[in-house]
C-alpha positions in Angstrom: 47.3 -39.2 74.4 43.8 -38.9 74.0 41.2 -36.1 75.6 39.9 -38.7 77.9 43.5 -38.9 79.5 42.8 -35.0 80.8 40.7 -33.4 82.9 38.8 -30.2 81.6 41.3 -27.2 82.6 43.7 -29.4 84.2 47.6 -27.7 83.3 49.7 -30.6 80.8 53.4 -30.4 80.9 55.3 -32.9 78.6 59.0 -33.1 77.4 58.7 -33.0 74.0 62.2 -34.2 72.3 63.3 -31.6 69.5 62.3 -33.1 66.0 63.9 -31.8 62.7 61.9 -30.3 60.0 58.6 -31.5 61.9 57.5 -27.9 62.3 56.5 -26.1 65.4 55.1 -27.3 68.7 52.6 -25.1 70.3 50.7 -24.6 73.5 47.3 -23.4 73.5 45.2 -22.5 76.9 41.3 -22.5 75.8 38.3 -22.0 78.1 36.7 -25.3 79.2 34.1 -24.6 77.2 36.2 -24.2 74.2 38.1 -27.0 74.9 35.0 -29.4 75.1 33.5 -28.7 72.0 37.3 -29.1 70.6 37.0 -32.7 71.6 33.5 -32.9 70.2 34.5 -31.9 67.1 37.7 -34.1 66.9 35.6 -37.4 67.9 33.0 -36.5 65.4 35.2 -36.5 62.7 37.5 -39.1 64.0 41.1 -37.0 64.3 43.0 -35.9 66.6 42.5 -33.2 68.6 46.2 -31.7 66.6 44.5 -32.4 63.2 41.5 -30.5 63.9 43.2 -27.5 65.3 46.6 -27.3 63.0 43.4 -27.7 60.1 41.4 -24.7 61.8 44.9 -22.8 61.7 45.3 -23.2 58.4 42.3 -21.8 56.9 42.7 -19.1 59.5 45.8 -18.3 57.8 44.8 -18.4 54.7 42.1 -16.2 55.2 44.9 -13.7 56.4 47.3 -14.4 53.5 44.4 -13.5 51.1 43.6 -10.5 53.2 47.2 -8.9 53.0 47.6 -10.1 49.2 44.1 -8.0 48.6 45.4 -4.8 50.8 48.7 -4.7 48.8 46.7 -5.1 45.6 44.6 -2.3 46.4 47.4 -0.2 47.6 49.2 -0.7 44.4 
């Protein structure tokens, strides 16, 4: 599927089949606004719409793992 397949703020419900050791599957609701600059950033850099946010996630996360790991450094 593909952004142009959806209408800005229109609900998607899919069956998605269990897969092992693929990870977990998540639903996001964003703002239309949000949402549209989320496909503008995915066609820009030619991925999809999952790459761009499971990359954003990442570095989010990271951010947090190196924010705990300097807390329990400074606690210690």
């Amino acid at each position: 599927m593909e952004p142009e397949d959806f209408e800005i703020g229109e609900e998607v419900h899919m069956e998605v089949a269990p897969r092992s050791k693929r990870g977990l599957v998540v639903s996001v609701r964003l703002p239309a606004d949000e949402a549209e600059e989320l496909f503008a950033v995915s066609k820009a850099e030619g991925k999809m719409v999952t790459q761009v946010v499971a990359e954003a996630l990442r570095v989010y996360l990271s951010g947090h793992a190196a924010t705990a790991a300097h807390k329990t450094a400074v606690r210690a």
